[in-house]
C-alpha positions as CSV (number, residue, x, y, z in Angstrom):
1,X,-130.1,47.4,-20.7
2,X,-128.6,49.3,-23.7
3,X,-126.0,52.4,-23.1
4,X,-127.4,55.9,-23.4
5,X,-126.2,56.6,-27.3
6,X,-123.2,59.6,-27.2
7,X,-124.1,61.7,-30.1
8,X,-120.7,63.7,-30.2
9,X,-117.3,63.0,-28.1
10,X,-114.6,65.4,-28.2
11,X,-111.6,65.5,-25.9
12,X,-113.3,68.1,-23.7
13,X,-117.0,67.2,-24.0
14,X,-119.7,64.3,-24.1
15,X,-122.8,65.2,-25.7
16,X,-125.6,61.9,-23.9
17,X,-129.2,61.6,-25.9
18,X,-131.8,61.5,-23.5
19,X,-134.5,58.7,-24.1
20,X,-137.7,60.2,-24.4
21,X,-139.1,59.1,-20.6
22,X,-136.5,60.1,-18.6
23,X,-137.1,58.5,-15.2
24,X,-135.5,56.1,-12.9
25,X,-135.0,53.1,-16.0
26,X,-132.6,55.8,-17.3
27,X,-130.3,56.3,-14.0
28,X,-128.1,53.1,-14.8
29,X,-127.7,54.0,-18.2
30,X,-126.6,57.6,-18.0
31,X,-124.1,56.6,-14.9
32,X,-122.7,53.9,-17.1
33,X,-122.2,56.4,-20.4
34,X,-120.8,59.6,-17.5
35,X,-118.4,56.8,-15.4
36,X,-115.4,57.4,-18.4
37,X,-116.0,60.8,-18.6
38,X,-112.5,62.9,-17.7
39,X,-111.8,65.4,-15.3
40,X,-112.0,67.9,-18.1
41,X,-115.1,67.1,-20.0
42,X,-118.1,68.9,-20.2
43,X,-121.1,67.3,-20.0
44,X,-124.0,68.1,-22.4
45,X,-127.5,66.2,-22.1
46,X,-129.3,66.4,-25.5
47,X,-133.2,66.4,-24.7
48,X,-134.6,66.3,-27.9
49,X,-136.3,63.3,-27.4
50,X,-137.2,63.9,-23.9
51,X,-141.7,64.3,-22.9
52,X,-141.2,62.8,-19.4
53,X,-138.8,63.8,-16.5
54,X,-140.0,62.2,-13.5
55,X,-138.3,63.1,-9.6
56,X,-136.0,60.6,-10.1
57,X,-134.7,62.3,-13.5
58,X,-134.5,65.7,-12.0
59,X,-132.5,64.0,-8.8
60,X,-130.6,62.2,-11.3
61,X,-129.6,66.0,-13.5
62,X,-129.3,67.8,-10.1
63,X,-126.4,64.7,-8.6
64,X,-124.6,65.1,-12.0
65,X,-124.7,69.0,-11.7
66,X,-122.9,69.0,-8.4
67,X,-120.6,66.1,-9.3
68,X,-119.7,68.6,-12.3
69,X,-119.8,71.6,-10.3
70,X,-117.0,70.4,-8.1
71,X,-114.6,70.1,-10.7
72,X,-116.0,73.5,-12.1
73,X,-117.0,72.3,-15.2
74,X,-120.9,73.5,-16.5
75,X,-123.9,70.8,-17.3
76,X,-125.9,72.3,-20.5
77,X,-129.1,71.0,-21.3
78,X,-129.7,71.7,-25.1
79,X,-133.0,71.0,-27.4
80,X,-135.4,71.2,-24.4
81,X,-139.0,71.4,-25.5
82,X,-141.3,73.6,-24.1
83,X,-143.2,71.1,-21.7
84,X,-139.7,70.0,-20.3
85,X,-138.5,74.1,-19.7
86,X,-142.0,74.1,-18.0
87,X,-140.6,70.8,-16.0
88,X,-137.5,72.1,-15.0
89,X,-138.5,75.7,-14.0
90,X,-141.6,74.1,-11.6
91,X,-138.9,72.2,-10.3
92,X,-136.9,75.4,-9.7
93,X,-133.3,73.6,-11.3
94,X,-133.1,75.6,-14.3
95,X,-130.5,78.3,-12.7
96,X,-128.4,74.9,-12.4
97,X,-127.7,74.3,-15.9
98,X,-127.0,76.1,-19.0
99,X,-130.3,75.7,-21.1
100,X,-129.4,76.1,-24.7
């Protein structure tokens, strides 16, 4: 199982691209690309490529926001396409993340 590719590292943030089914295959991966992440980084989940977030995605989002939320640091989720927006808001977790 291949590592969720880090499209931009900085000291203060880690930018993850999403694979385009975003279910439970992905969980391992994104745990394995967040486990170095500092106390200070923020976390940005590029969705681009993302068609399919299944419960275990959103679950998946939703543990990260409050692991991030702790250490008071924001979760943005950028390039969302229109069906994932739809997605997210059914689900009622967009007011959890910054949607940019």
């Amino acid at each position: 199982m291949s590592a969720l590719p880090a499209t931009a590292t900085a000291a203060d943030s880690l930018t993850l691209r999403l694979p385009p089914r975003f279910d439970y295959t992905s969980i391992h991966q994104l745990r394995r690309a967040c486990r170095g992440m500092g106390r200070d980084t923020r976390l940005c989940m590029d969705m681009r490529d993302v068609r399919c977030i299944d419960s275990s995605g959103l679950g998946l989002l939703l543990s990260l926001r409050r692991i991030c939320g702790r250490l008071d640091r924001p979760v943005q989720l950028r390039h969302c396409s229109a069906h994932v927006r739809q997605m997210l808001t059914m689900a009622r977790v967009c007011q959890h993340f910054e949607l940019i």
